[in-house]
C-alpha positions in Angstrom: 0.0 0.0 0.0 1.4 3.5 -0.8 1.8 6.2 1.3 -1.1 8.4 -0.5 -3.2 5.6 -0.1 -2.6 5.1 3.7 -3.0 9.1 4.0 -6.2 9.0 1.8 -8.0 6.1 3.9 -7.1 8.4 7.1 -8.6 11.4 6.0 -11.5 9.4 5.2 -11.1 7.7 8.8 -11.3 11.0 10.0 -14.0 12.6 8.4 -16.2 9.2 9.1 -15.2 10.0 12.6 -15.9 13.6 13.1 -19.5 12.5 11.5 -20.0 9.8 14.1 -19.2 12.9 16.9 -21.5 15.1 15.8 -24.3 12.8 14.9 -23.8 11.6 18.6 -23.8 14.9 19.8 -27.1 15.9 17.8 -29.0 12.6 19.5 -27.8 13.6 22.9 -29.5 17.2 21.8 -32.6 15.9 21.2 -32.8 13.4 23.7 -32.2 16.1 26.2 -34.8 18.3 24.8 -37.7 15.1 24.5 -36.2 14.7 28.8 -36.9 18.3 29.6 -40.2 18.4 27.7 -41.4 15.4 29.2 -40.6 16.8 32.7 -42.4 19.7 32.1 -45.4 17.4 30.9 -45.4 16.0 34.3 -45.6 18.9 36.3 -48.1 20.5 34.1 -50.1 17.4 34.6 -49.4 17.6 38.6 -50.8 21.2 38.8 -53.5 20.4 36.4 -54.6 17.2 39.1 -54.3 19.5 42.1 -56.6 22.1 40.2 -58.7 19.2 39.0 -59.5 18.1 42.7 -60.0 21.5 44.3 -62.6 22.4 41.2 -64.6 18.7 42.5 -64.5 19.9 46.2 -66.1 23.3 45.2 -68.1 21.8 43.2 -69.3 19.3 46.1 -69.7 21.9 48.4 -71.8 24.0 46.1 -73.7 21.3 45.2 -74.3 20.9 49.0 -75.7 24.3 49.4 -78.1 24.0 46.8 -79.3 20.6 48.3 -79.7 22.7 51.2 -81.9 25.6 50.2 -84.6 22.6 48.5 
């Protein structure tokens, strides 16, 4: 094997590897984006319960003062 060729399939090495980086890089990116949007899913849908139970309660108790004035 020449010396060009050896230099050749190490550029080549290279640029394969610098590809592999970054398309590691972008997954990581987007996998940490998908994580924080998840999270934030989860504590929407914990406020949205705790809203959810106090509206029932009022509700209950409103429905008890009606009951009330028949």
């Amino acid at each position: 094997m020449k010396i060009f060729d050896v230099i050749k399939l190490n550029k080549k090495i290279n640029t394969l590897e610098n590809k592999i980086e970054t398309l590691e890089n972008s997954i990581k990116d987007e996998l940490y984006k998908e994580f924080i949007k998840k999270l934030g899913e989860t504590a929407e849908n914990d406020r949205l319960k705790k809203e959810n139970k106090k509206l029932r309660a009022k509700i209950k108790d409103l429905k008890e003062i009606i009951k009330g004035e028949d």
